[in-house]
C-alpha positions, -999 to 999 in steps of 0.1 A, spaced: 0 0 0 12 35 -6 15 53 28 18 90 28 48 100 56 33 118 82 59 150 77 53 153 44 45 190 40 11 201 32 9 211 -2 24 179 -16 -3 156 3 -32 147 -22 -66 166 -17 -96 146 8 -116 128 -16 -153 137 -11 -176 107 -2 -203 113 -18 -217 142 -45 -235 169 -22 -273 172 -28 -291 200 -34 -307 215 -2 -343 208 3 -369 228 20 -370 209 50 -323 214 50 -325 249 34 -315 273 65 -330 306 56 -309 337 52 -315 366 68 -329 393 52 -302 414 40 -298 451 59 -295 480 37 -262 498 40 -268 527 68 -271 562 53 -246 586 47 -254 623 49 -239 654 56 -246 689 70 -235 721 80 -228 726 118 -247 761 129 -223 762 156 -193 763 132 -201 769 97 -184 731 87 -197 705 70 -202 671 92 -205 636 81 -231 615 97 -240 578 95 -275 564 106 -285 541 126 -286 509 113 -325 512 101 -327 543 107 -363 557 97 -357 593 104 -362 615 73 -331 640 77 -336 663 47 -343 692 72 -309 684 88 -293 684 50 -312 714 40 -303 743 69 -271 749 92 -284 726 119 -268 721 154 -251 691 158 -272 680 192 -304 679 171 -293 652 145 -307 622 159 -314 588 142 -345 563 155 -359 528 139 -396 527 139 -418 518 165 -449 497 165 -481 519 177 -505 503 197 -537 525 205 -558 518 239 -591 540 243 -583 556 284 -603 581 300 -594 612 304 -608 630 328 -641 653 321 -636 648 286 -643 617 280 -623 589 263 -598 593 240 -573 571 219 -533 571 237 -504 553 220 -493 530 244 -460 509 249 -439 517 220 -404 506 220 -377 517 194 -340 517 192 -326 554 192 -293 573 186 -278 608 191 -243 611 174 -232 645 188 -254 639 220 -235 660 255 -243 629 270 -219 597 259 -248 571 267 -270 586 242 -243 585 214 -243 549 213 -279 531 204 -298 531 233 -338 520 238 -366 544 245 -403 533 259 -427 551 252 -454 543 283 -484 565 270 -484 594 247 -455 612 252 -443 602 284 -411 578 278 -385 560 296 -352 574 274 -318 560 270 -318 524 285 -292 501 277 -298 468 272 -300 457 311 -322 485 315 -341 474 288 -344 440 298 -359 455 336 -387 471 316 -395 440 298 -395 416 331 -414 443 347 -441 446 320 -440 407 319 -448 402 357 -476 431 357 -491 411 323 -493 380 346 -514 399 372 -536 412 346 -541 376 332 -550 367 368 -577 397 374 -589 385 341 -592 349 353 -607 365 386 -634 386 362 -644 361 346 -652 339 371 -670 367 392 -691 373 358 -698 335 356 -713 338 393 -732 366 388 -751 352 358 -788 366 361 -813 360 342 -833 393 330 
C-alpha cells in the first residue's frame, strides 16, 4: 500500500476525496438567510455652531427622514437617528372629557451622534409608556428590567382577568 509520511508538507499531500456528491438542499435542510440590511445612510450637513460641513451615518434602520438636517445649518445635538416603533392604540379616560385614543407601549432603538451625554451616542432603547411620556436612554440591562417588569404586571392582569371572569360567571342573572 502507498503510505503517505506523516511529515510530508502540506501542499504535496493529495486533496480529501469527497464521499459522496452533495445534494441540493431541500426545503425541510435549506437554512434561511437573513434578510439582507440595507447599507446605513450617509449624509452630511453644515454645523450652525461652526459653519463646517459634518458627516453623519444612521442608525442601522434608521427611519428618520433628515432632509431638514441636509437642508439648513443645523446644530449638531439635534441630528438624531430612530428605527420605527410599532403603535399600539388603547381607548383611556381622560378625565371630564371623555375617552380618547393614547399610544401605548412603544419601544424603538434610538441614537444621538453629537449627544453632550456619551450614553445617548451609542444606540440606546426608549419606551414610550403612554403618549409622550417615555423612559429614554436604556441600555440593554435597563431594557431588559422594563421588559421583566411589564412581563410580571401582564401576569397579574391575566390573573384579574381569570378573577373577572369567574366573578361574571357567578353573577349570571337572568333578565
Amino acid at each position: 500500500m502507498n503510505a503517505i509520511p506523516a511529515d510530508l508538507p502540506r501542499m504535496f499531500r493529495p486533496e480529501p476525496k469527497l464521499s459522496a456528491v452533495p445534494t441540493q438542499p431541500t426545503a425541510k435542510t435549506r437554512e434561511t438567510l437573513p434578510a439582507e440590511q440595507p447599507a446605513p445612510r450617509t449624509w452630511s450637513f453644515i454645523d450652525s455652531t461652526t459653519s463646517k460641513l459634518q458627516e453623519v451615518t444612521c442608525l442601522a434602520g434608521c427611519t428618520v427622514n433628515h432632509d431638514m438636517d441636509r437642508e439648513t445649518p443645523t446644530h449638531p445635538y439635534d441630528v438624531w437617528c430612530a428605527t420605527d416603533g410599532s403603535d399600539v392604540y388603547l381607548p383611556i379616560a381622560e378625565g371630564a372629557s371623555g375617552v380618547e385614543e393614547f399610544r401605548v407601549l412603544s419601544a424603538f432603538i434610538r441614537q444621538e451622534p453629537f449627544s453632550r451625554n456619551m450614553h445617548e451616542r451609542v444606540p440606546h432603547a426608549q419606551v414610550e409608556i403612554v403618549d409622550d411620556h417615555f423612559m429614554e436612554s436604556l441600555d440593554p440591562d435597563g431594557l431588559a428590567s422594563v421588559i421583566l417588569t411589564l412581563e410580571s404586571q401582564l401576569a397579574k392582569f391575566r390573573e384579574v382577568h381569570a378573577q373577572l371572569v369567574e366573578l361574571r360567571e357567578q353573577g349570571r342573572v337572568q333578565l
